[in-house]
C-alpha atoms as an extended CHARMM CRD file, in Angstrom:
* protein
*
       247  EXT
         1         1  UNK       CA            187.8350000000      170.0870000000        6.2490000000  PROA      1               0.0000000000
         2         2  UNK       CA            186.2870000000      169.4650000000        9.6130000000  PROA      2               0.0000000000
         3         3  UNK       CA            182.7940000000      168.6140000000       10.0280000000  PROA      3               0.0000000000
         4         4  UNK       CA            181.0590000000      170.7400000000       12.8750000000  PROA      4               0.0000000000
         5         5  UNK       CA            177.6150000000      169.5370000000       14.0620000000  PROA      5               0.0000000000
         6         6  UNK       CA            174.7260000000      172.2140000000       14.7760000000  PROA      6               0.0000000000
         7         7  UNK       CA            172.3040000000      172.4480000000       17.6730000000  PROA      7               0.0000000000
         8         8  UNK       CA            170.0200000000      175.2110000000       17.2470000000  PROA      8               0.0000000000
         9         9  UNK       CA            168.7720000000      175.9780000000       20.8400000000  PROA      9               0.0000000000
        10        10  UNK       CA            164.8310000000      177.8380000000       21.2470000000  PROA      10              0.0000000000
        11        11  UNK       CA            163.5520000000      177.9580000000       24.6750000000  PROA      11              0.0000000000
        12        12  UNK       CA            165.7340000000      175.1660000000       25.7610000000  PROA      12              0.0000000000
        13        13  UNK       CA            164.8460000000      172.4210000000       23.1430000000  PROA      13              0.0000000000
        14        14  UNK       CA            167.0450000000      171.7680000000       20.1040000000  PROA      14              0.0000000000
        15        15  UNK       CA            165.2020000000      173.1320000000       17.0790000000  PROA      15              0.0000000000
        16        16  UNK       CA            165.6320000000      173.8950000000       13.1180000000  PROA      16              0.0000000000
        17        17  UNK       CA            164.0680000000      176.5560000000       11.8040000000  PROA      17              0.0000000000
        18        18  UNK       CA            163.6620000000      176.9310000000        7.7510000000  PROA      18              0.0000000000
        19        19  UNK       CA            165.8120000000      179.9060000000        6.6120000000  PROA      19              0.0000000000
        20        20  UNK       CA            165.7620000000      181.6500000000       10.0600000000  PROA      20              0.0000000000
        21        21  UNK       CA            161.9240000000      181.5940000000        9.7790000000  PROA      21              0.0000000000
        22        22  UNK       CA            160.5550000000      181.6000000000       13.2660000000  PROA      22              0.0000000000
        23        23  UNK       CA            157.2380000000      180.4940000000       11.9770000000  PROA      23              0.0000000000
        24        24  UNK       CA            158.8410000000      177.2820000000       10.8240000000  PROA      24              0.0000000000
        25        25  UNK       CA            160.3020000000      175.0270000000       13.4300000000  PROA      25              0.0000000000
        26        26  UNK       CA            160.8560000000      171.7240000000       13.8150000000  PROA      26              0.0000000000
        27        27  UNK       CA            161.6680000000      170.4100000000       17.8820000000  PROA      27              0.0000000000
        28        28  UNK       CA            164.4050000000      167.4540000000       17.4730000000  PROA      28              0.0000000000
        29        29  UNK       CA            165.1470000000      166.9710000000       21.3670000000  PROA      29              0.0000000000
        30        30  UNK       CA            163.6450000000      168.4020000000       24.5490000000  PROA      30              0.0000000000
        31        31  UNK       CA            167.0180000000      168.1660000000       25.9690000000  PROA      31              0.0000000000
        32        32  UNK       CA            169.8670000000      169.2670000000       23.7430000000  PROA      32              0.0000000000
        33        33  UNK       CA            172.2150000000      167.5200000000       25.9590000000  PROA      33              0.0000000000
        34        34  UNK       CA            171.0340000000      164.0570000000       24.1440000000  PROA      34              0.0000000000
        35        35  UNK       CA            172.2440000000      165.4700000000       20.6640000000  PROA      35              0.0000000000
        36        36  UNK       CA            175.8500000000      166.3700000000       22.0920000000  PROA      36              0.0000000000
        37        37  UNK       CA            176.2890000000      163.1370000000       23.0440000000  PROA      37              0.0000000000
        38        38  UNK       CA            174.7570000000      161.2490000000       19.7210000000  PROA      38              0.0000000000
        39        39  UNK       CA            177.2900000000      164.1200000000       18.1990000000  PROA      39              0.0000000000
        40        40  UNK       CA            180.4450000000      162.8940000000       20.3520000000  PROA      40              0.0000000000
        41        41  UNK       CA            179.4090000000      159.3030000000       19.6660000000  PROA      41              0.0000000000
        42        42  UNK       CA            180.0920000000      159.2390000000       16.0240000000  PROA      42              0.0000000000
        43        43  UNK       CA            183.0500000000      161.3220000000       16.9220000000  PROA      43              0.0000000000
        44        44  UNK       CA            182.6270000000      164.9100000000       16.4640000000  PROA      44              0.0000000000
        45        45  UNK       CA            184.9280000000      166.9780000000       19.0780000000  PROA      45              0.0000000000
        46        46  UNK       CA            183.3670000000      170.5960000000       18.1850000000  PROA      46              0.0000000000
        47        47  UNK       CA            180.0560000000      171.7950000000       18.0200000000  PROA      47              0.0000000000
        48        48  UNK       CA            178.1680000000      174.9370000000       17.3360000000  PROA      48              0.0000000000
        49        49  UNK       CA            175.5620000000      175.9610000000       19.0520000000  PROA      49              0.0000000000
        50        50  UNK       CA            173.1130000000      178.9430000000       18.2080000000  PROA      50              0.0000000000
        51        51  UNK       CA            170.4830000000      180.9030000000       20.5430000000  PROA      51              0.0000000000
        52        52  UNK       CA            167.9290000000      181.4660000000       18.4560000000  PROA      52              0.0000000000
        53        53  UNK       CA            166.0110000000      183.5580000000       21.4160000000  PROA      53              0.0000000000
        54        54  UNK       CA            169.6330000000      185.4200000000       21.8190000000  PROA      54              0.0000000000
        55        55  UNK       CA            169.4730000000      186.1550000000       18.2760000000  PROA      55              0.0000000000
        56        56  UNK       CA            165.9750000000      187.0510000000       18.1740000000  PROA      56              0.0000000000
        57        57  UNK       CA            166.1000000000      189.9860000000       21.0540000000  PROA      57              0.0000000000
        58        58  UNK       CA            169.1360000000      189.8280000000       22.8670000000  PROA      58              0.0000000000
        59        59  UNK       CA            167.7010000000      187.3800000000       25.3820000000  PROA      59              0.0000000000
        60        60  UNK       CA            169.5280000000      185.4090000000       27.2720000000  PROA      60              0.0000000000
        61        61  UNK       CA            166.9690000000      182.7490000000       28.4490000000  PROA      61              0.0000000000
        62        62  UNK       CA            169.0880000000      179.7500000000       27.0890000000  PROA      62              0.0000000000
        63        63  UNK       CA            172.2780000000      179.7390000000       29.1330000000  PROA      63              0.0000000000
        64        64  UNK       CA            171.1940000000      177.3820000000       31.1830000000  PROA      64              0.0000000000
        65        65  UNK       CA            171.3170000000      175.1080000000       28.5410000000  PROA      65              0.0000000000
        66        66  UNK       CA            174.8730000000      175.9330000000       26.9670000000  PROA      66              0.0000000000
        67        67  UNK       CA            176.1910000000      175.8160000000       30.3490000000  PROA      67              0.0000000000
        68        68  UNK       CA            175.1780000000      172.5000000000       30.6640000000  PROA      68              0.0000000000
        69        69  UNK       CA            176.8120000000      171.6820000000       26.7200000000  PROA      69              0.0000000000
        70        70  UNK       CA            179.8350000000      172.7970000000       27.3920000000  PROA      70              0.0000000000
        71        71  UNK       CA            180.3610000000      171.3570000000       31.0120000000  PROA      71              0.0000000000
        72        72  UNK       CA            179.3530000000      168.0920000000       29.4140000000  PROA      72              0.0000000000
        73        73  UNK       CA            182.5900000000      166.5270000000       28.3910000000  PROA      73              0.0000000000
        74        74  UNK       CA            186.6100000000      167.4670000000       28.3590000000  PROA      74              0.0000000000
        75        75  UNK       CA            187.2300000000      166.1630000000       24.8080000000  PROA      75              0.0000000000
        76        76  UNK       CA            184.3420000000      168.1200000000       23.0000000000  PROA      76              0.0000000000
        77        77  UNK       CA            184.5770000000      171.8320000000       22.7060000000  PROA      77              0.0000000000
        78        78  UNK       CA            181.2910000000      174.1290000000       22.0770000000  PROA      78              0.0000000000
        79        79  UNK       CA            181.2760000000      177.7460000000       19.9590000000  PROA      79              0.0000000000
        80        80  UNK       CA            178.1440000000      179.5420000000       20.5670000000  PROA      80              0.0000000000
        81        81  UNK       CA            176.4930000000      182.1710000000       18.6410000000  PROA      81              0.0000000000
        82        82  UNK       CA            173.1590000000      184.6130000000       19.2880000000  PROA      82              0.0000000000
        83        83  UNK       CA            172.7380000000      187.5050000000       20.8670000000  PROA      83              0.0000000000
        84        84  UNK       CA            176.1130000000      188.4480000000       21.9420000000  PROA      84              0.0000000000
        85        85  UNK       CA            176.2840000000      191.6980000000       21.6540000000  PROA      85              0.0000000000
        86        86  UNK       CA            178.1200000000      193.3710000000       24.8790000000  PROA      86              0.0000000000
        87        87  UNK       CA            181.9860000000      192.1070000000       25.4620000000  PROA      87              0.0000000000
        88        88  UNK       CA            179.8600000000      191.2030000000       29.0490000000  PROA      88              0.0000000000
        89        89  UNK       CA            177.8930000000      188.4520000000       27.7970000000  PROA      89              0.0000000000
        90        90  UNK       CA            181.2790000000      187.4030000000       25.9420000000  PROA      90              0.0000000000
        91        91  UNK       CA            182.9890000000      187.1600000000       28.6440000000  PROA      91              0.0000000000
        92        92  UNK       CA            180.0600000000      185.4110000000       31.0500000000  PROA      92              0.0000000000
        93        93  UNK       CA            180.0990000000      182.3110000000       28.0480000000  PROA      93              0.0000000000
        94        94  UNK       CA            183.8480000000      182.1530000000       28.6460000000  PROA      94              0.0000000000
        95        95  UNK       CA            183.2950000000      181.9100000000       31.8990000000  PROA      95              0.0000000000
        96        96  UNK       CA            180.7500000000      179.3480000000       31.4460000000  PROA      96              0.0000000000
        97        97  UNK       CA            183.3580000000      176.8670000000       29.3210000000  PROA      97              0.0000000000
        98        98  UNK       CA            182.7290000000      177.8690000000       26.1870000000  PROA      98              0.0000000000
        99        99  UNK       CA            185.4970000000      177.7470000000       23.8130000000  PROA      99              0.0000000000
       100       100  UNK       CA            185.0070000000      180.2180000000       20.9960000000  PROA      100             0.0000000000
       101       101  UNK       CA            181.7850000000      182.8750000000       20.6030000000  PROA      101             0.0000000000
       102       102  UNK       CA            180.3990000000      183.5600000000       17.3050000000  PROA      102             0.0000000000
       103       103  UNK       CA            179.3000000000      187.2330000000       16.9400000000  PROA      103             0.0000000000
       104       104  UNK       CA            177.1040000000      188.2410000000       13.7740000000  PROA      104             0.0000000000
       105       105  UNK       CA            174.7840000000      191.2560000000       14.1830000000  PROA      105             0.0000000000
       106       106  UNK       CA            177.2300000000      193.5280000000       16.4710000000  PROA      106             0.0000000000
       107       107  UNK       CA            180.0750000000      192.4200000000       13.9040000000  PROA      107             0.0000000000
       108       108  UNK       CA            178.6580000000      194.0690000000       11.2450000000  PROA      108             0.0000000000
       109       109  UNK       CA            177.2550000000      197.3040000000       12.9280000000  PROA      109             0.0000000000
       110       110  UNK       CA            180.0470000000      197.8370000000       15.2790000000  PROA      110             0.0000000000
       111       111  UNK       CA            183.1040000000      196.5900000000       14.2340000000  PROA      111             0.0000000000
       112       112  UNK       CA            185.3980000000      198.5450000000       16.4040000000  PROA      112             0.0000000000
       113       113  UNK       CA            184.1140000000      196.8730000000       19.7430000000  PROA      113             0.0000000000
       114       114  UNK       CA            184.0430000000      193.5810000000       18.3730000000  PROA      114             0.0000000000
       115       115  UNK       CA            187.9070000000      194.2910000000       17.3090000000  PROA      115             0.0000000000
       116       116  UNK       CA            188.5720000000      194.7650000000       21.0720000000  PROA      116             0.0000000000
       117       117  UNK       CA            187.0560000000      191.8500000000       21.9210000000  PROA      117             0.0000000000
       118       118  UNK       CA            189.6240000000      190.1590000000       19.6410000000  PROA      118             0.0000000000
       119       119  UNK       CA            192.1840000000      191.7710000000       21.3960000000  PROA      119             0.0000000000
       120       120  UNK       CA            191.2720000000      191.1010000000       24.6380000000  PROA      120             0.0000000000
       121       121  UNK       CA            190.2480000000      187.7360000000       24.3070000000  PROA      121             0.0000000000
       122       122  UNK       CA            192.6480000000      186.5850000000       21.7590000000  PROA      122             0.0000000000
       123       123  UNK       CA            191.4600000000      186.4410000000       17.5840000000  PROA      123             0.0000000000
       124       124  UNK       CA            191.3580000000      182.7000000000       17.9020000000  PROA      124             0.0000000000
       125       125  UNK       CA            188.1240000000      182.3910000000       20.5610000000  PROA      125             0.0000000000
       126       126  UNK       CA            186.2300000000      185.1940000000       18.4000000000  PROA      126             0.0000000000
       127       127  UNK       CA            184.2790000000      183.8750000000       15.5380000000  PROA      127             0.0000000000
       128       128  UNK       CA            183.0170000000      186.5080000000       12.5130000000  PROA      128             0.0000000000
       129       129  UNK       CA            179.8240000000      184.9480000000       11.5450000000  PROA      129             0.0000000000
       130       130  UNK       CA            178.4560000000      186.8840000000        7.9010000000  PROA      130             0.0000000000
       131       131  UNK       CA            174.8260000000      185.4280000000        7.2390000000  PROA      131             0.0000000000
       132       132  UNK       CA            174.3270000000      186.3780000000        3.3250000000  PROA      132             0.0000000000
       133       133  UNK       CA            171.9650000000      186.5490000000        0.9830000000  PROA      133             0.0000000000
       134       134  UNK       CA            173.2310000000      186.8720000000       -2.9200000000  PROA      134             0.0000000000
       135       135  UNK       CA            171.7800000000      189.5560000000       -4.6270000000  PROA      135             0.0000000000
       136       136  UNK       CA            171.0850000000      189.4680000000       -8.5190000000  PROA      136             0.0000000000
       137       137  UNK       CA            174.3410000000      190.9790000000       -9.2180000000  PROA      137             0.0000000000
       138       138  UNK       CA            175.9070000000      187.4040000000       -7.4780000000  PROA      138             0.0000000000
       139       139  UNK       CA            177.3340000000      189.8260000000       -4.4900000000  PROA      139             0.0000000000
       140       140  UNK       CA            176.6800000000      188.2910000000       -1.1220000000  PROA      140             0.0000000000
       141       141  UNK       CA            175.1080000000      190.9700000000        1.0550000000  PROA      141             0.0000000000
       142       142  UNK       CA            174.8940000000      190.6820000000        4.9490000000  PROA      142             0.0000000000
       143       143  UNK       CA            171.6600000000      190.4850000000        6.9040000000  PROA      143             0.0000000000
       144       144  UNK       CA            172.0560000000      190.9740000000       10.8270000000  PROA      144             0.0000000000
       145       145  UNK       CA            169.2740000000      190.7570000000       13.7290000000  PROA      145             0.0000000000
       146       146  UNK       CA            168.3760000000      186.7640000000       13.0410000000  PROA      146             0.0000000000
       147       147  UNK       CA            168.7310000000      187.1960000000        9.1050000000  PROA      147             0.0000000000
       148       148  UNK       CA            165.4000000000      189.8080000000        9.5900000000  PROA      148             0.0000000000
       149       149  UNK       CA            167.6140000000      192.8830000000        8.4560000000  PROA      149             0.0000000000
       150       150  UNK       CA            169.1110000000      193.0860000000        4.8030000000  PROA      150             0.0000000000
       151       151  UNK       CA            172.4380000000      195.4210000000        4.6250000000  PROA      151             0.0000000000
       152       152  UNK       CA            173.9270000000      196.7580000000        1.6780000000  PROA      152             0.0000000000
       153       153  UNK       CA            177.4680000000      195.8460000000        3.2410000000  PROA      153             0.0000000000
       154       154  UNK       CA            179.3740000000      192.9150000000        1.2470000000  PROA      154             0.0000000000
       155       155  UNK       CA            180.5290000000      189.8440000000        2.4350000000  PROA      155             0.0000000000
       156       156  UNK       CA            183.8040000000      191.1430000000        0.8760000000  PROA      156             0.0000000000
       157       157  UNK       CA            183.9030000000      194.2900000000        2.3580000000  PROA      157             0.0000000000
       158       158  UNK       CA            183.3710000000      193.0680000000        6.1510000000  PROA      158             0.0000000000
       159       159  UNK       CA            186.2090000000      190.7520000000        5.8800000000  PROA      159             0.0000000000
       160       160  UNK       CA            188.4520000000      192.9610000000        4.6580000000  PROA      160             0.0000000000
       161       161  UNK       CA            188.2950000000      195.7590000000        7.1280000000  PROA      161             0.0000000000
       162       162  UNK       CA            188.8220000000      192.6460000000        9.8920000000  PROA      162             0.0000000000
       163       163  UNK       CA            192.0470000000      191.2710000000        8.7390000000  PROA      163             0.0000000000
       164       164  UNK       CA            194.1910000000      193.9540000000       10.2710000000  PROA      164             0.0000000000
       165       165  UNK       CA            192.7480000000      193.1810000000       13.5170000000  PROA      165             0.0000000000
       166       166  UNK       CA            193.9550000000      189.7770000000       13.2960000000  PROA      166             0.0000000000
       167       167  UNK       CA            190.6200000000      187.6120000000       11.9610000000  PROA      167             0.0000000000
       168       168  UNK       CA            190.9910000000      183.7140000000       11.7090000000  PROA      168             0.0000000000
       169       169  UNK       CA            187.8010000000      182.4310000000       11.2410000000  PROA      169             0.0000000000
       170       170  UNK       CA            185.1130000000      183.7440000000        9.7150000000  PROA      170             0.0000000000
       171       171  UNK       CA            181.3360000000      181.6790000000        9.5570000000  PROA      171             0.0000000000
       172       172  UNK       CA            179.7770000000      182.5420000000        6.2920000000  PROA      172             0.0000000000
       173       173  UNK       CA            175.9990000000      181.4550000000        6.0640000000  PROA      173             0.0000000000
       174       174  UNK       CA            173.8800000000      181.3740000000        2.7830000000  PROA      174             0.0000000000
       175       175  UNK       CA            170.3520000000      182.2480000000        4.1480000000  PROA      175             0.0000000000
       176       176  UNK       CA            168.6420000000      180.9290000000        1.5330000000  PROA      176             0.0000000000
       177       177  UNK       CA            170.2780000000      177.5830000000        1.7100000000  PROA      177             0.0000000000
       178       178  UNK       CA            170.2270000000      177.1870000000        5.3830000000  PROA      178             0.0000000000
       179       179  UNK       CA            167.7880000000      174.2500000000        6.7110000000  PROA      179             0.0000000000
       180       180  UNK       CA            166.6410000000      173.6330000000        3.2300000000  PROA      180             0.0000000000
       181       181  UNK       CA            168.5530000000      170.5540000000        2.0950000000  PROA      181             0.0000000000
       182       182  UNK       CA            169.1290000000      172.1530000000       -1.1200000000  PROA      182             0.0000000000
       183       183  UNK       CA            173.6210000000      171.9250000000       -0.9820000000  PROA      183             0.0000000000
       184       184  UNK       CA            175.9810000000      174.2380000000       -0.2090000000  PROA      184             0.0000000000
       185       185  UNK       CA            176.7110000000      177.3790000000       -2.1310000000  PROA      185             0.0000000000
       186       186  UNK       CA            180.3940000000      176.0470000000       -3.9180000000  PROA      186             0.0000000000
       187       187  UNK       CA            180.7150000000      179.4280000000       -5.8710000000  PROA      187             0.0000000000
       188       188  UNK       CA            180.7320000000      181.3760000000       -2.6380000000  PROA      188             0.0000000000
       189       189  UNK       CA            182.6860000000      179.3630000000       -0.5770000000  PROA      189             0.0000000000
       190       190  UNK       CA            185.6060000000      178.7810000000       -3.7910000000  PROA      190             0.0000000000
       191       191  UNK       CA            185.0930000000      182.4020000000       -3.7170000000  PROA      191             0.0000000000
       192       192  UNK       CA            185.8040000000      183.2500000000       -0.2640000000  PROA      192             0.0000000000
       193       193  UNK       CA            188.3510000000      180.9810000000        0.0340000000  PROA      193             0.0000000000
       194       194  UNK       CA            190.0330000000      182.5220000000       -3.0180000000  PROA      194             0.0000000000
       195       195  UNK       CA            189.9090000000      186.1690000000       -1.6500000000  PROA      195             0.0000000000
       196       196  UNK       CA            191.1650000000      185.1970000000        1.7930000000  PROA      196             0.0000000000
       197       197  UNK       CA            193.4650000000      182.2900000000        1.7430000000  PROA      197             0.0000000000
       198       198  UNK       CA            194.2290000000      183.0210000000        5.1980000000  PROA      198             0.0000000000
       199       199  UNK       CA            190.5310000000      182.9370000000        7.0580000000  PROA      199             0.0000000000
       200       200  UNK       CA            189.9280000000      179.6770000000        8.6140000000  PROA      200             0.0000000000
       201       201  UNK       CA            186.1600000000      179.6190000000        6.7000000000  PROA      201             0.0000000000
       202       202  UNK       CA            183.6460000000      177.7900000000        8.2150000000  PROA      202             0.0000000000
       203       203  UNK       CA            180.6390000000      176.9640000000        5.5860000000  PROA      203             0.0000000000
       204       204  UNK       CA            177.0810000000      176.7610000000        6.6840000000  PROA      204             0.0000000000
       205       205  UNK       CA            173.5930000000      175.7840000000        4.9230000000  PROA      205             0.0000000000
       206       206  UNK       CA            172.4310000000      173.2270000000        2.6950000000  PROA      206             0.0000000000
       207       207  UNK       CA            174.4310000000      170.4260000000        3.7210000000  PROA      207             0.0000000000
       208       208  UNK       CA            172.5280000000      167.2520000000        2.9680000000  PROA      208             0.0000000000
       209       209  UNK       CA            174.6600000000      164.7120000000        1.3990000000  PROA      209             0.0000000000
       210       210  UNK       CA            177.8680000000      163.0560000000        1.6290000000  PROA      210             0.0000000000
       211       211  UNK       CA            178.5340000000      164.4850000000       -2.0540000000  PROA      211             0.0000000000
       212       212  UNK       CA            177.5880000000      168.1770000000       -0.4390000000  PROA      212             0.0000000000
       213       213  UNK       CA            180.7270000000      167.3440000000        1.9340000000  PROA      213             0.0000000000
       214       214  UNK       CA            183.2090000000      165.8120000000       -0.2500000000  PROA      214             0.0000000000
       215       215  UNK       CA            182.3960000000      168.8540000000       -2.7210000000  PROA      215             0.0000000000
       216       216  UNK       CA            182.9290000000      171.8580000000       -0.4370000000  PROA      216             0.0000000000
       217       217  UNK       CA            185.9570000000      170.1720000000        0.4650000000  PROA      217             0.0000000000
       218       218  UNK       CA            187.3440000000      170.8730000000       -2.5780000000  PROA      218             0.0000000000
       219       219  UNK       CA            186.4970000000      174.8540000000       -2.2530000000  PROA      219             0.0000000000
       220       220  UNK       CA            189.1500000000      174.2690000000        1.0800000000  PROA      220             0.0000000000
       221       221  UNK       CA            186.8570000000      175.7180000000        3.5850000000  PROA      221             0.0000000000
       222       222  UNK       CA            188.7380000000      174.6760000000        7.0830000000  PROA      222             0.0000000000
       223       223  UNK       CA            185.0850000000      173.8030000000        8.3900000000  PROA      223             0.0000000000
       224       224  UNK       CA            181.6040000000      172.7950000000        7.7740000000  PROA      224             0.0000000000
       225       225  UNK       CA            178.5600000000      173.6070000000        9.8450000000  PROA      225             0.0000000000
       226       226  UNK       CA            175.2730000000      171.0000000000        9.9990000000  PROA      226             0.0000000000
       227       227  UNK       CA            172.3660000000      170.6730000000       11.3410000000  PROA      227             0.0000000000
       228       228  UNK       CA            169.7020000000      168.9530000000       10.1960000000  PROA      228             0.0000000000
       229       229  UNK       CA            170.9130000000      166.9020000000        8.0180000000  PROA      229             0.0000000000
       230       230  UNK       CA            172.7010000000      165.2650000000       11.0220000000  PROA      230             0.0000000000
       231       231  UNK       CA            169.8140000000      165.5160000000       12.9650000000  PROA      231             0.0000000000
       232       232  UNK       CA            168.1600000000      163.4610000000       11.1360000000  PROA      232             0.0000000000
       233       233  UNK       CA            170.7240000000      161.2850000000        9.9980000000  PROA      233             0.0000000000
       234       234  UNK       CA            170.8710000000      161.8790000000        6.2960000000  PROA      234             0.0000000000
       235       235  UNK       CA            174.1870000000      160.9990000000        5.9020000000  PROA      235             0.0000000000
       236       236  UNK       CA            175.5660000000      157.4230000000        6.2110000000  PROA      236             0.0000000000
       237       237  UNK       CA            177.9910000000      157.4670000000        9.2670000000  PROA      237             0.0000000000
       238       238  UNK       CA            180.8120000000      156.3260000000        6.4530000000  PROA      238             0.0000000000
       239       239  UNK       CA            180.6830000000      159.5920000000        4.6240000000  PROA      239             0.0000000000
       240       240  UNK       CA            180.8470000000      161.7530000000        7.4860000000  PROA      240             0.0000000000
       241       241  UNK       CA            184.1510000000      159.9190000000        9.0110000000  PROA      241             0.0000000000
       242       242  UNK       CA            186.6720000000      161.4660000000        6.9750000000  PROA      242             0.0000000000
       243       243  UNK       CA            185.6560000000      165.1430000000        7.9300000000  PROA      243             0.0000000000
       244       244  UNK       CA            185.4580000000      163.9640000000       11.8180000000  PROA      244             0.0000000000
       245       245  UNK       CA            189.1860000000      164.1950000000       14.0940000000  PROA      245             0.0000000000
       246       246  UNK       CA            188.0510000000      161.1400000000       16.3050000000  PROA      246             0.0000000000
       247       247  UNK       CA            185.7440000000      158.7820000000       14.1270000000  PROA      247             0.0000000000
């Protein structure tokens, strides 16, 4: 399982928000580009990045900033996520050296144009991200639109109408977990895992431990996504070298 770092971008500054809660942010860095590089230090070689105004209303007022991420070095590779919701503004974070894009809201509510972005750009640079929230029959629903829109759809469901179109990885995010130190969801990831042996999962919120870590490990998600927990160095540089290519 490979460790991914988070930075969370908001009008140019790296920021956490509590469970996608405007209202509640925290500013770690004025410049994000200082968190890439305390990222690459301890050996991390891909990061996500999210645009929390992208997500918000389809703004694009950050790309300034990702440009400058993923120009930053050869040997670290950026996905970003937020707002993309045209194949356009796919296409113009391509452009700007961006490895992979992460599409949530348009993935869910219009599938078919997202599955022709996987054809054109290849499956492999088109990440499904599925934020969730379990409801009290233990079903993980989707939420779109910054986690401010509940569906009825299931996790389930999405993935499974994707996997003729060639999916490989799919971001699954536990809203209620995410930012909140709390630990991962195991049941969901095991359970994803378990449906789709052949998604590349990436697991995101909660993370606050090396024992959160060497745990989801064991559900075999390919990846794991942090944020604040790295941020602000939570976990002992020891414990996060195994799940890091170049530590």
């Amino acid at each position: 399982m490979r460790l991914i770092p988070a930075i969370d971008l908001r009008g140019g500054k790296c920021v956490r928000l509590l469970q996608g809660r405007f209202d509640a942010e925290t500013v770690y860095a004025d410049d994000p580009a200082l968190i890439l590089a305390r990222y690459r230090a301890f050996g991390a070689r891909y990061v996500h990045v999210v645009d929390l105004d992208g997500a918000r209303d389809g703004s694009q007022g950050n790309r300034a900033a990702i440009a400058a991420l993923a120009s930053a070095y050869s040997d670290v590779s950026i996905q970003v996520g937020g707002g993309i919701r045209t194949r356009d503004v796919a296409a113009a974070l391509f452009d700007l050296g961006v490895q992979r894009v992460v599409v949530g809201s348009v993935a869910v509510l219009q599938p078919a144009e997202v599955q022709h972005w996987m054809r054109e750009f290849g499956p492999d640079r088109v990440v499904l991200a599925f934020d969730v929230r379990i409801d009290a029959g233990g079903t993980p629903r989707l939420t779109t639109h910054g986690w401010e829109a509940q569906t009825e759809s299931s996790l389930w469901d999405a993935v499974g109408d994707y996997l003729a179109h060639g999916a490989i990885h799919v971001l699954c995010t536990d809203v209620a977990r995410d930012g909140a130190l709390s630990g991962p969801n195991l049941e969901l990831y095991a359970a994803a895992v378990r449906r789709f042996p052949g998604i590349q999962w990436q697991a995101s919120g909660g993370v606050s431990t090396g024992a959160d870590l060497r745990e989801l490990a064991t559900t075999s998600a390919a990846a794991v996504i942090s944020g604040r927990a790295l941020l602000e160095e939570r976990i002992p540089a020891e414990e996060l070298e195994p799940f890091l290519p170049s530590a």
